[in-house]
N, C-alpha and C positions, 0 to 999 in steps of 0.2 A: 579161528582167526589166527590164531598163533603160528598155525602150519603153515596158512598162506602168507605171513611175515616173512616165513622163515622160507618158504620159496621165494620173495621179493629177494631177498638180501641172496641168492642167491645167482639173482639177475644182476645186482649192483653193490658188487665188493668197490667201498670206498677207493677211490685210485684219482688219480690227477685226471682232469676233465673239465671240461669247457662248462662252464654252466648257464641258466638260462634267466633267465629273469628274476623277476621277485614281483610281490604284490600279495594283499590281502593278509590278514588278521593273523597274530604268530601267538603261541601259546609260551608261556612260562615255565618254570625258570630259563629253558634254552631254547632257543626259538629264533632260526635264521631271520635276518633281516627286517625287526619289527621297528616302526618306526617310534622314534625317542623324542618326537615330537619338535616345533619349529624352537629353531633357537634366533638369539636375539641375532644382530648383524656382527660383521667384526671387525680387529683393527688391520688399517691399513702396511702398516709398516712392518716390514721383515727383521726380525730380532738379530742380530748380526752374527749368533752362533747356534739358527736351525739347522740341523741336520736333514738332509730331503734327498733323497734319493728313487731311480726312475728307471723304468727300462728305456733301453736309447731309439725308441719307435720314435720316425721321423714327425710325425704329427703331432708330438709330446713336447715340440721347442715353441710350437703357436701356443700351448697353456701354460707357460711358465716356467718350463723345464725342473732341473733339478737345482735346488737351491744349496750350496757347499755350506757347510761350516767358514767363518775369518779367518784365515793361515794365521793371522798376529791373535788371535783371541785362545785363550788358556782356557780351557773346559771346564767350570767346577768338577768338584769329587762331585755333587750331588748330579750329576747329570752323565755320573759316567754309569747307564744303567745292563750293558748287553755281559754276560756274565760265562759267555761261549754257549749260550744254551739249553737247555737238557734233555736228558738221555734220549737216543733216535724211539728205545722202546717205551718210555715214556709219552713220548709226544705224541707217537705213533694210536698208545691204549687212549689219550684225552681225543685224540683227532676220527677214532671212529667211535669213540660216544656221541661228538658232534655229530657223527654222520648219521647216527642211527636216531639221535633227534629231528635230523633234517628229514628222513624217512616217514616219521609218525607226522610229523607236522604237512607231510603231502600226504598222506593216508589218512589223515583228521581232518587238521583246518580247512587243509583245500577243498577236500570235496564237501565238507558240509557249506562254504562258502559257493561252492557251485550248484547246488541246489539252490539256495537264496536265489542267485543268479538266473536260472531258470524262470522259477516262479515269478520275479519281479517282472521280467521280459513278459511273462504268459499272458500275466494279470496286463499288463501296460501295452497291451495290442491283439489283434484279433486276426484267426486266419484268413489267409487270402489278401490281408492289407500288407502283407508284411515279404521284405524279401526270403527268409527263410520260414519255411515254415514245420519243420521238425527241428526244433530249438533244444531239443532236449541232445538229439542224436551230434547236433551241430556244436555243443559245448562238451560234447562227451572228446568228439573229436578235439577242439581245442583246447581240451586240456591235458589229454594222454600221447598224443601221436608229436614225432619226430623228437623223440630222446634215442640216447644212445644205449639206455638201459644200467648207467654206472650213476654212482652218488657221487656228490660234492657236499663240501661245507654248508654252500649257499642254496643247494638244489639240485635239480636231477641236469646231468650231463644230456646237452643238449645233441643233436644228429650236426652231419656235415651239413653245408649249403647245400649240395647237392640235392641228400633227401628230404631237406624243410622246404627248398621249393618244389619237389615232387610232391609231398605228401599236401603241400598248399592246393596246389591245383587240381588234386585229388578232392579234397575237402569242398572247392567252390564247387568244382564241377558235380557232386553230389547232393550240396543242400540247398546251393543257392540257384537264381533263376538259370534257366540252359540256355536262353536267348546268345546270340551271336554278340552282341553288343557288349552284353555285360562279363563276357567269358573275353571277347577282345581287349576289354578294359583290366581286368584283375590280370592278365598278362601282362599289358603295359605297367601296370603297379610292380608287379614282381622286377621289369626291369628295374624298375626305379631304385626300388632296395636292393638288386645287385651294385649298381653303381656307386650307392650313397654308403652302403654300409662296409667300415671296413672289414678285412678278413680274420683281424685278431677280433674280432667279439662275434662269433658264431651265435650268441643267445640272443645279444640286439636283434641280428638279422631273424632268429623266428621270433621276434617280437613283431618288428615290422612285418616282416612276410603275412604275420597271424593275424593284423593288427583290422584287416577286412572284419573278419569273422567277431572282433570284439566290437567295432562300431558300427557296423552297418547290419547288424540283422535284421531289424525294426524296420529298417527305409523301406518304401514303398517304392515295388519290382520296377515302374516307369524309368524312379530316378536315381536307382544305382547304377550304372555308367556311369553319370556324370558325378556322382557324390566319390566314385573310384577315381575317376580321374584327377580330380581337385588333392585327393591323399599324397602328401613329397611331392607337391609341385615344386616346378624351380623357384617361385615364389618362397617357398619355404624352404628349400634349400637355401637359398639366399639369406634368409633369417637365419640358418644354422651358422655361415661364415659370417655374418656379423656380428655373432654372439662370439662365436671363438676369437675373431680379433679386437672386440671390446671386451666384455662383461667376464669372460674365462679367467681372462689371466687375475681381473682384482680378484673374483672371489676367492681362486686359486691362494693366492699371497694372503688373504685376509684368514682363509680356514687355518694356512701353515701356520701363522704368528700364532690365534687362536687356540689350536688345535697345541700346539709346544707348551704354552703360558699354562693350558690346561693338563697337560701331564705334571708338570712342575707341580704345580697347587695339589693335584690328587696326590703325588707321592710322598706330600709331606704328612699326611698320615694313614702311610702303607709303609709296615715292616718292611726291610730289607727281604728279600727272598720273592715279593705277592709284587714288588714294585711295577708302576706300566711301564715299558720299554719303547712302544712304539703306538702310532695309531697306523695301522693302512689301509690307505686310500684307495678306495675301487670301482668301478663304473667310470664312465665315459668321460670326466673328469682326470681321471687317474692319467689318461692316453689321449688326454686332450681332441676330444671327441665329441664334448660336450655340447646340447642343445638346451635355447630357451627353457623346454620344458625337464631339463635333466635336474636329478637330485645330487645330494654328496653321501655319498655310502661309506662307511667304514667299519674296523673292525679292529678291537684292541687284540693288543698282544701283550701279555703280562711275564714276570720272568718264571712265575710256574704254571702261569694258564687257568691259576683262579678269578673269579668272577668280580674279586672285591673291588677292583676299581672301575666296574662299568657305570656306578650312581654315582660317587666322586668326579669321575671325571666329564659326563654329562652337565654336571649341575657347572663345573667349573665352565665348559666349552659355553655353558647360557650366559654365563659371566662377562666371559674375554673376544669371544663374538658380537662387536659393537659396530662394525662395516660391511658394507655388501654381503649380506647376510643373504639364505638363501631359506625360502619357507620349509621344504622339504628337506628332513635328515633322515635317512635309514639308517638303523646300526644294527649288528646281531646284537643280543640278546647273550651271550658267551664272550670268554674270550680266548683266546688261541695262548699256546705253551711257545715259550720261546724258543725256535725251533725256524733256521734256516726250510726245511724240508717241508716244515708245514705248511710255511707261508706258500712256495713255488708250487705245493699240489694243490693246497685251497683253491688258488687266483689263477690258473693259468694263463686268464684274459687280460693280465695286467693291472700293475699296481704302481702305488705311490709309497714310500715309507716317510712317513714323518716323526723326526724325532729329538730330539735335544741332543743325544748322542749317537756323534759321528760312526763311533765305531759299530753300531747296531746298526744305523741306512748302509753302512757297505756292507755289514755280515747278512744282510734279510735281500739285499739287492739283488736282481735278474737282468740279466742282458739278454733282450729278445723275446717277444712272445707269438707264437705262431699255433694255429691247430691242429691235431695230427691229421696226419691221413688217413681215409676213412680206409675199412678193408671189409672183404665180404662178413668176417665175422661180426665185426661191431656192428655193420647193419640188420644180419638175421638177428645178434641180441637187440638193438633197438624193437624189431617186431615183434617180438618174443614178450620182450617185456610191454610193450604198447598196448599188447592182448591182455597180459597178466591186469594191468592198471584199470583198462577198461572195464573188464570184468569184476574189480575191484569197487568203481565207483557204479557202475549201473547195478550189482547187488545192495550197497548202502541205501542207493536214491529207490529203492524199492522197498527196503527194510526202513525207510523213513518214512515213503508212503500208508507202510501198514502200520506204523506208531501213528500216525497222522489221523488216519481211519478208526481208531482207538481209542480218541477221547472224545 
């Protein structure tokens, strides 16, 4: 096992990357994006000296943009937390421990959760009734294929557009029915998610692109066409611009107020040195993006990148979160070194900085997030490692089968 780690990691040196999703069960003490559970609502009113900071993506003025500091308001000493940082090579050793947690927790949790996954679908329908009917080979695929083969903080660096919708259509056309109808239909789907999804979140889009193969296995072959075509209707695009020009912007204002009040309260008891600096904001919120169903993701940034104020500042956010509160929080489970460098390679997709001090949102701030351009190399290692992965989880889901068969 160790070997074949240690071939992973050599598919995926830690490096700035687009990453892809998040979901399901995270392990302890470090463990990308496990949820921290509903917090209560929050307040309405913007404190008059948050500090907020934003990349200037045009879609990010519909969520509330960037909120300045008061030109006439004097910063407490206690709020003046950004410290110029530390060391590149310091930041550098905490940020691939990160990554190497992020690595075990797709090589653990994930595939033992997709075995669950498997079996519940197995038990919960019968061949022949069902659109797919090798569910095992069909999750294998949407779990491994269309990465880039590199780590991030939050997960594996996801492929271009280009190969998430090549390897989509790869994936229906293999597991799911070949009828004209239903292959006509999950191509109009793909348009859809070209249209809808912007280009700075590469990960949303194989979300959506994938998002077939996660709801509809179980339909019955008659009535997927029509259950594809119902998926991003304009109906529900419609729903997504009413949400960004109502409900975005309060929660937006409500998490910033919340989210400030609650660093304040955590740092009054964290030594100088462990203090929080910053929270940032990430997911589709961050980039004013955001749909009904989206959550608020974040991720602290401490002034050495210890862990101590991830419970503090939790229990405070339950506190100061009394308005349009949102059920859904992800947070990591870590927190990041304060560290310009780290923030821009973690999030390449875009973020939000929220902070009580100003001079921390403009030293963590990015102008611009865009995805690279794909090149022949990145996409043979995308395949390279897609192979490595699979082969990864179909040895486990067999070595489970024979512990299985053993009691």
């Amino acid at each position: 096992m160790s070997f074949l780690l240690a071939a992973l990691l050599s598919f995926c040196p830690p490096a700035s990357a687009q990453t892809r999703g998040r979901a399901g069960p995270t392990p302890n003490p470090i463990s990308p994006l496990s949820g921290i559970g509903a917090a209560p609502p929050a307040a309405a009113a913007l404190l008059p000296n948050i500090a907020v900071s934003a990349a200037p993506i045009a879609r990010a003025a519909a969520a509330g943009g960037a909120v300045a500091a008061a030109p006439a308001a004097v910063q407490p000493e206690s709020d003046r937390l950004w410290t110029g940082g530390v060391p590149a090579s310091a930041a550098r050793r905490q940020l691939d421990r990160a990554h190497w947690e992020t690595t075990k927790f797709f090589f653990g949790s994930r595939v033992k959760l997709l075995r669950s996954m498997i079996e519940l679908q197995e038990a919960a329908s019968r061949p022949g009734s069902r659109a797919v009917e090798d569910l095992e080979g069909m999750w294998l695929d949407w779990r491994v294929k269309s990465y880039s083969g590199k780590v991030t903080t939050a997960g594996f660096q996801v492929a271009d557009r280009a190969s998430i919708r090549k390897d989509a259509l790869k994936i229906f056309d293999r597991r799911f029915p070949k009828d004209a109808a239903s292959r006509a239909a999950f191509r109009r789907y793909l348009d859809r998610v070209d249209a809808v999804v912007p280009v700075e979140r590469p990960s949303n889009y194989r979300k959506r692109a994938y998002s077939v193969f996660y709801e509809l296995p179980l339909v019955a072959p008659a009535d997927l066409p029509a259950r594809i075509d119902a998926m991003l209707s304009p109906a529900h695009v419609a729903g997504f611009e009413s949400h960004r020009a109502g409900r975005q912007q309060a929660v937006l204002a409500s998490f910033k107020t919340a989210a400030v009040a609650a660093i304040r309260e955590a740092n009054l008891g964290l030594p100088d040195g462990k203090k929080l600096v910053a929270v940032i904001l990430l997911g589709s919120y961050a980039i004013g993006q955001s749909t009904p169903d989206s959550d608020i993701d974040y991720q602290l940034m401490t002034q050495d990148g210890s862990p101590d104020a991830i419970a503090p500042f939790k229990d405070a956010l339950d506190k100061h979160w009394t308005t349009d509160k949102l059920e859904k929080i992800e947070a990591f489970q870590f927190a990041l070194p304060s560290s310009r460098e780290v923030v821009v390679t973690s999030f390449p997709e875009g973020y939000l900085v929220v902070s009580p001090d100003a001079e921390a949102a403009r030293a963590l701030s990015k102008t611009g997030f865009a995805p690279r351009e794909a090149d022949a190399w990145s996409r043979l290692r995308g395949l390279a490692f897609g192979s490595f992965y699979r082969a990864w989880c179909w040895t486990y889901l067999r070595w489970a089968d024979l512990r299985s068969l053993r009691r």
